[in-house]
N, C-alpha and C positions, 0 to 999 in steps of 0.2 A: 831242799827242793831244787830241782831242776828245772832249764827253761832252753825252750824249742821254738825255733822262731819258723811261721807258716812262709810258704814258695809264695813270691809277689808282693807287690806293695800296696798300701803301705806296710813298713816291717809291724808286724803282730807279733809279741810272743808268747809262749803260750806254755804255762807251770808245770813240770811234771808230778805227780803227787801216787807215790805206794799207799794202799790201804791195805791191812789182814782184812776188813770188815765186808771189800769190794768184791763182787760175785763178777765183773764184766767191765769193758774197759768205759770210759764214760767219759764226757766232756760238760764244762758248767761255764756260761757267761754269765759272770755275777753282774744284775744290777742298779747295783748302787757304785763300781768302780770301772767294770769292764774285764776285771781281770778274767782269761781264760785259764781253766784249771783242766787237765787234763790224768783223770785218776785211773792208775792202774793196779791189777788183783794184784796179789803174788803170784810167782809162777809166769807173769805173761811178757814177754822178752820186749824192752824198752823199744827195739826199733819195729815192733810188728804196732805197737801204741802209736807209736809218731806216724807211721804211714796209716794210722784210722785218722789223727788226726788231721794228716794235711790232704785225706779224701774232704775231709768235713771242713775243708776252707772257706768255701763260698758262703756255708752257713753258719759260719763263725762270723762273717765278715757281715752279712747283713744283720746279727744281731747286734753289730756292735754301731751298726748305721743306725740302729734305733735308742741306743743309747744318748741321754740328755750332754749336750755338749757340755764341756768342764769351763769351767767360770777360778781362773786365778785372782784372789781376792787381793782388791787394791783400793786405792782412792776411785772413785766416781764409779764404784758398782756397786747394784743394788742387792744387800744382803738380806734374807728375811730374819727376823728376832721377833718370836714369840707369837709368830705365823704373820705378820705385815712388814712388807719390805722397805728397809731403809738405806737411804743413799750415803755411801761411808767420804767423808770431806774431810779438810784439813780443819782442826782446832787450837785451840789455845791451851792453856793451862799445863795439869799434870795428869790428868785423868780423860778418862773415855767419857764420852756425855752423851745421851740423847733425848732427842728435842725435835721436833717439827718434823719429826720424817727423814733427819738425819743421824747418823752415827758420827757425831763430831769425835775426828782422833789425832791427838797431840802428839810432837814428834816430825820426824824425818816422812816423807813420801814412803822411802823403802823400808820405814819401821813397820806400817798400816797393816800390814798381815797379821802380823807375831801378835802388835797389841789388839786385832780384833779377837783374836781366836785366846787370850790372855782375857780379854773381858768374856768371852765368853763362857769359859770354862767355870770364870769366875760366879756369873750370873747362874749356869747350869747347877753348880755345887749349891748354892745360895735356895734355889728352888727347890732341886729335889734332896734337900737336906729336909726341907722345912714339909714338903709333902709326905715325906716318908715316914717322917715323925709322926703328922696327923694321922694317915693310913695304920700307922703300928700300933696311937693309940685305941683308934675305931677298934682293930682287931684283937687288942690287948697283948701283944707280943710284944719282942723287942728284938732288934738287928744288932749285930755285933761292928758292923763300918761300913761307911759306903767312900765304895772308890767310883771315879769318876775317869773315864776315856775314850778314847777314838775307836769305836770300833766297829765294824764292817756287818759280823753276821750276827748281831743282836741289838735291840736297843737296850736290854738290862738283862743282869740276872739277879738270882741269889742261892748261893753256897747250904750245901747244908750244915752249916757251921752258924748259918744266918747271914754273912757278908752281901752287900747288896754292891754291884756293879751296875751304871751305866752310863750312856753313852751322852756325852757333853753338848753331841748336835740337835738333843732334845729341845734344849731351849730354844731354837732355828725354827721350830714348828708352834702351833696354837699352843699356848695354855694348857688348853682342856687335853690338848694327847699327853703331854708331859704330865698330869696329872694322872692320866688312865693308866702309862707305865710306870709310875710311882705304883700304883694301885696295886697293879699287875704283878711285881716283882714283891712286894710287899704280902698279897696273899700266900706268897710260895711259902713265909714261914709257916703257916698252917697246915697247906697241903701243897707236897712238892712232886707234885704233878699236872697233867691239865687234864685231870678227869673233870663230872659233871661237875662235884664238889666242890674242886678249883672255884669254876667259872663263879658258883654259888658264892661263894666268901666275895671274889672282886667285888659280884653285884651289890653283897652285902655293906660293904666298906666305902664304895664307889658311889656308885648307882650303876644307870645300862651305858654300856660301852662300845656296842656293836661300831656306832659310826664312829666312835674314835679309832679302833680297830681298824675299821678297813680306811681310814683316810691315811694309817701308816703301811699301811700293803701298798696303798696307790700312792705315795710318796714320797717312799722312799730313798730313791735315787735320785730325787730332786734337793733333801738334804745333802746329800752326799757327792754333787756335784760341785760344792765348794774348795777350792784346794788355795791351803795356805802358804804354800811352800815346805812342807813336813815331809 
């Protein structure tokens, strides 16, 4: 991919991306990062794209004013874990601790990042190991592994191979959501789609989910405004 920087400051830039599947040229501010993605058909000549895009500046530019300011993760900011925010401090020992509303982390000042997002991953794996299990056995299936990562346009999948994918910033949010897309990806081994039936199995396996659902629609860029230094 290619990247095109818009006329005026501040410098924006802004991805260029070929699609066969693209009927017209299009523009996306993703958000839970900000990135601008600028996708073009085949056939439509790279600088006839840039000059749609740098028409479309101003309205780039204020979607990106609405965008959640970015939060680089250090001592004395408040991260949320398992949807209640805790103040990340200096610790003792060997290990991450928490206690009273803080994220005690042991080490260097300029370690605090790596080791939060290291416990975190750590925590995420540990959860939705152990959810996915439950869920697999409510539906009597079984998953072939679950990976766990940073990733941007999903919070989970699952392969039709059965492999379960997701996203480690889950545990950042309530319980009860990381629970719902345990749920959620876990139905897919029965039906790997989102017809009614889908939905049917979650509720089965689950219970109702509607508001876990939409608290990750309206959320989700708020997990995502954490940045580690990655």
């Amino acid at each position: 991919m290619e990247q095109h920087f818009l006329p005026g400051e501040p410098r924006i830039g802004v991805v260029l991306r070929r699609s066969s599947r693209a009927r017209r040229i299009s523009l996306r501010v993703s958000r839970l990062d900000g990135r601008v993605t600028l996708t073009l058909p085949n056939g439509v000549r790279e600088g006839e794209a840039l000059a749609f895009a740098d028409e479309k500046a101003d309205w780039i530019r204020k979607q990106l004013e609405r965008q959640p300011d970015q939060v680089a993760v250090g001592l004395g900011v408040d991260l949320p874990f398992e949807g209640r925010p805790l103040r990340l401090v200096a610790g003792g020992g060997r290990s991450v601790q928490v206690a009273g509303g803080e994220m005690r982390l042991p080490g260097q000042p300029e370690q605090a990042a790596t080791r939060v997002q290291a416990y975190l991953k750590t925590m995420a794996r540990d959860r939705l190991v152990a959810a996915s299990d439950r869920y697999a056995a409510r539906l009597g299936r079984t998953y072939s592994r679950i990976t766990i990562r940073d990733t941007r346009s999903r919070w989970g999948s699952c392969s039709s191979k059965g492999a379960l994918m997701y996203s480690w910033r889950l545990v950042m949010a309530p319980s009860a959501v990381l629970e719902y897309v345990a749920a959620h990806e876990v139905a897919h081994l029965a039906e790997m789609n989102h017809s009614a039936a889908f939905w049917k199995v979650v509720e089965d396996i689950h219970g109702p989910y509607d508001p876990l659902r939409r608290w990750l629609r309206d959320n989700s860029e708020l997990l995502h405004r954490y940045r580690f230094g990655d």
